[in-house]
C-alpha positions in Angstrom: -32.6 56.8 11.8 -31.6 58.1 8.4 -34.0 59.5 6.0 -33.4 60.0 2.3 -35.7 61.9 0.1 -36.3 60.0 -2.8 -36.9 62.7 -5.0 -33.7 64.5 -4.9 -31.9 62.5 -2.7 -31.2 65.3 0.5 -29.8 62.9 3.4 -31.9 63.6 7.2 -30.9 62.2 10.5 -34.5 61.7 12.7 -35.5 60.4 15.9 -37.2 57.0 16.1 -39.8 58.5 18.4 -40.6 61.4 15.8 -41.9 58.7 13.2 -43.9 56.5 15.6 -44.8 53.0 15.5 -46.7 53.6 13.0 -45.0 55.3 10.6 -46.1 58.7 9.4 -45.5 61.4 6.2 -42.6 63.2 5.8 -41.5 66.3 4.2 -38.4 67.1 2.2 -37.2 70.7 3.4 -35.4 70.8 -0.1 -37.2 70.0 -2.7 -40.6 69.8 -1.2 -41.3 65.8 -1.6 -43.8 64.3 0.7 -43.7 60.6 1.2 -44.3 58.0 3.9 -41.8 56.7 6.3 -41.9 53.1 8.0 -40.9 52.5 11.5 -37.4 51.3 12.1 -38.1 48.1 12.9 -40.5 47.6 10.0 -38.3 49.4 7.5 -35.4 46.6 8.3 -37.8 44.3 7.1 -39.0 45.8 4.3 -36.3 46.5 1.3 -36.5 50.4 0.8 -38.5 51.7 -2.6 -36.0 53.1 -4.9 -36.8 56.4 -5.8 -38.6 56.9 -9.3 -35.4 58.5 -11.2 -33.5 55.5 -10.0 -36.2 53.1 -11.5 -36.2 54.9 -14.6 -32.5 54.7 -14.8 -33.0 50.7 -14.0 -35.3 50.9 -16.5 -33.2 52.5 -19.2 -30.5 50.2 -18.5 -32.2 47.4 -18.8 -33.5 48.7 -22.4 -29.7 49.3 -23.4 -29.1 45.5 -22.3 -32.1 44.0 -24.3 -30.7 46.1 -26.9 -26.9 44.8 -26.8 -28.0 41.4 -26.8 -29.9 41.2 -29.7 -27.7 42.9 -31.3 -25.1 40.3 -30.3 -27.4 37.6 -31.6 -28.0 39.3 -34.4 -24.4 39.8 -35.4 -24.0 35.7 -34.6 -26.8 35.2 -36.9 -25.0 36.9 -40.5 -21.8 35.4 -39.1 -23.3 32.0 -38.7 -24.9 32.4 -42.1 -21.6 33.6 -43.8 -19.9 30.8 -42.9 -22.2 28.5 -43.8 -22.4 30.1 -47.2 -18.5 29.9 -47.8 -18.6 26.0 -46.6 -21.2 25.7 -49.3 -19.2 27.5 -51.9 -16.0 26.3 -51.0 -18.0 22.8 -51.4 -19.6 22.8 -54.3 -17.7 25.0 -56.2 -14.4 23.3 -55.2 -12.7 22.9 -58.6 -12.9 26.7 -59.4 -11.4 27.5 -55.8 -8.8 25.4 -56.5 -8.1 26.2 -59.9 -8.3 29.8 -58.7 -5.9 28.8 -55.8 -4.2 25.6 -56.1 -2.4 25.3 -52.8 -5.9 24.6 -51.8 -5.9 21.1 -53.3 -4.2 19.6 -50.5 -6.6 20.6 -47.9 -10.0 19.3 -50.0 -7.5 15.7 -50.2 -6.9 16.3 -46.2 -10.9 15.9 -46.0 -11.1 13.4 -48.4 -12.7 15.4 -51.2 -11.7 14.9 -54.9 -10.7 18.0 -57.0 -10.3 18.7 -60.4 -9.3 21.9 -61.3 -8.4 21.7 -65.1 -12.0 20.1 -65.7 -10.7 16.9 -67.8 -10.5 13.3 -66.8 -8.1 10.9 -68.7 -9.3 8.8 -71.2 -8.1 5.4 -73.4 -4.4 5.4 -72.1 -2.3 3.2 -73.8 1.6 2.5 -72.9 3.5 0.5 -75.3 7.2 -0.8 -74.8 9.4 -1.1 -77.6 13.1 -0.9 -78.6 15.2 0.9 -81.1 17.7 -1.5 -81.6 18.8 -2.0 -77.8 17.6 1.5 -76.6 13.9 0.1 -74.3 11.2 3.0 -75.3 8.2 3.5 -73.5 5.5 5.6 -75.5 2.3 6.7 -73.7 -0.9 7.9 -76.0 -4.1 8.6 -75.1 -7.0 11.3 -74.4 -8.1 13.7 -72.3 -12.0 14.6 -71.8 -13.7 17.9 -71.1 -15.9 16.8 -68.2 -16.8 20.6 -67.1 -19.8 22.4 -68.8 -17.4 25.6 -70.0 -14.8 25.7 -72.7 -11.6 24.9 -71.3 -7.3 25.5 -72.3 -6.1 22.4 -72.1 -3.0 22.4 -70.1 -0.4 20.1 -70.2 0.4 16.4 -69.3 3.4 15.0 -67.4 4.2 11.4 -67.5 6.3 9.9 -64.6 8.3 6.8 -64.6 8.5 5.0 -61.1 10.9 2.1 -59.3 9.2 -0.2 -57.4 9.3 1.8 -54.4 7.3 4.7 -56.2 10.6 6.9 -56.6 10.3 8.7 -60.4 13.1 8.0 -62.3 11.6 9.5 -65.3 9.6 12.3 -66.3 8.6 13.5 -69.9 5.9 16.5 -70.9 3.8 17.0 -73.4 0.8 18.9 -74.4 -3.0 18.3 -75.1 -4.1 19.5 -78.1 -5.7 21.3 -79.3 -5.5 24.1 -77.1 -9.4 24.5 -76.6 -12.3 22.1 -75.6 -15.8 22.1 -75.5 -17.8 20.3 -73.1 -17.8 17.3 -73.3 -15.0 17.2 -76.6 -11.6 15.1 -76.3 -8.3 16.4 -76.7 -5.0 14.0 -77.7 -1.6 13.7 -76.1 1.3 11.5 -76.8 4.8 11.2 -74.9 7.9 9.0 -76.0 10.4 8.2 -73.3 13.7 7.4 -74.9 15.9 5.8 -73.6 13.5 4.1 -70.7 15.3 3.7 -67.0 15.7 -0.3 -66.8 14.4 0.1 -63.4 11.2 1.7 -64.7 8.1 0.0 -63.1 5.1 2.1 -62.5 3.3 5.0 -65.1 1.6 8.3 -63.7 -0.1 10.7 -65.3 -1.2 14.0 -64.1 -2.3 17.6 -65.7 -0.1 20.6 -65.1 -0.4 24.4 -66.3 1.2 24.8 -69.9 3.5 27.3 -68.1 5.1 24.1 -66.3 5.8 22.3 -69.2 9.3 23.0 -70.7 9.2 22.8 -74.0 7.4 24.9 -76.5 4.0 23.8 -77.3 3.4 22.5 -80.7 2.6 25.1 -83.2 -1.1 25.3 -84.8 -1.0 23.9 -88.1 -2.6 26.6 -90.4 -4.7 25.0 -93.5 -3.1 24.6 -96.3 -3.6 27.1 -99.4 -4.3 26.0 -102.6 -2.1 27.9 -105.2 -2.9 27.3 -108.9 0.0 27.5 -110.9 -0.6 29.7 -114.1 0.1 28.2 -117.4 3.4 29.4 -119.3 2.2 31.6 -122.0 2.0 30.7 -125.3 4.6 31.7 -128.1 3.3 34.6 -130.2 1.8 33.3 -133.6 4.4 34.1 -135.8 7.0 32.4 -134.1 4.5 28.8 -135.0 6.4 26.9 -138.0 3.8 24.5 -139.1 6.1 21.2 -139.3 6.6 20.3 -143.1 6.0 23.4 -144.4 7.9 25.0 -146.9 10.2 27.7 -145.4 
């Protein structure tokens, strides 16, 4: 049979007679170890004992393990809790992402969420029709309300005429004014579509950045100064001819 020392490991080929049926003690010409060897037979049945600096090997492996695991879990757990903070934040603070980044707006309408990025709701729209002479002209008034709890630039509004298959065949700008709002304050628009498509069916209204609206916004009225006009001097004295007098 085959004897290893477990201490160092040295490799020995022995007889089966020299160890007995019994088993006896054996000595490690190497290093010196003494430890007790089993019979054949018996030591087939009986898994061999590693030798210590394997188990502490085992041992320190198995440390390294525990410790790469919870650090695994560990790093699941922030990233778990990161995400769940964006979800929140992209949740409840929707309007500002979008408003931040407004390509967003279609994915919050993909899961059925309502944005509203420029923080105003419309308000009292009216939508008369008229004609000058024969010309049709569709004028479209109303307001828009500061629904967010900051002060807001109010952006602009675009009106769309639709056909009754919800093609525009229309589209007019205009701005809301005046240019800031506090919470809760109202702002005023107006649009005048002349002439009006015939085929003109349906009215839409929708904000859009004051950069997408073409033409110039309207210019802030300054207040009016009061000028006092001085009064034209008088004629000096001796030029006064007392009417009737004698020259």
């Amino acid at each position: 049979m085959i004897l290893t020392c477990p201490s160092c490991g040295t490799h020995y080929f022995a007889d089966d007679s020299t160890i007995g049926e019994s088993g006896r003690t054996v000595k490690c010409a190497s290093c010196g170890h003494s430890w007790f060897v089993q019979p054949a037979h018996l030591a087939e049945d009986r898994p061999a004992t590693p030798a210590p600096h394997e188990l502490y090997r085992e041992k320190m492996r198995e440390s390294r393990r525990e410790k790469s695991r919870w650090a695994a879990l560990m790093s699941w757990l922030i990233i778990g809790m990161i995400f769940v903070a964006l979800t929140a934040a992209f949740f409840f603070f929707r309007n500002e992402v979008v408003k931040a980044w407004p390509q967003s707006a279609a994915a919050y309408r993909l899961f059925g969420l309502e944005v509203n990025r420029f923080g105003l709701e419309f308000d009292g729209i009216v939508h008369t029709r008229t004609f000058n002479d024969t010309i049709p002209i569709v004028t479209v008034t109303g307001r828009a309300v500061n629904v967010a709890k900051t002060v807001i630039e109010t952006p602009g509004v675009r009106v769309d005429l639709k056909d009754e298959s919800g093609a525009i065949v229309a589209t007019r700008y205009s701005y809301v004014t005046p240019v800031e709002l506090e919470p809760g304050a109202a702002g005023q628009f107006g649009v005048v579509v002349e002439p009006t498509p015939i085929e003109s069916f349906e009215i839409e209204l929708t904000f859009v950045d004051r950069s997408a609206v073409p033409t110039e916004p309207p210019a802030e009225t300054p207040p009016e100064e009061v000028i006092e006009e001085a009064a034209p001097p008088l004629p000096p004295t001796d030029d006064l001819i007392e009417e009737g007098a004698p020259g």
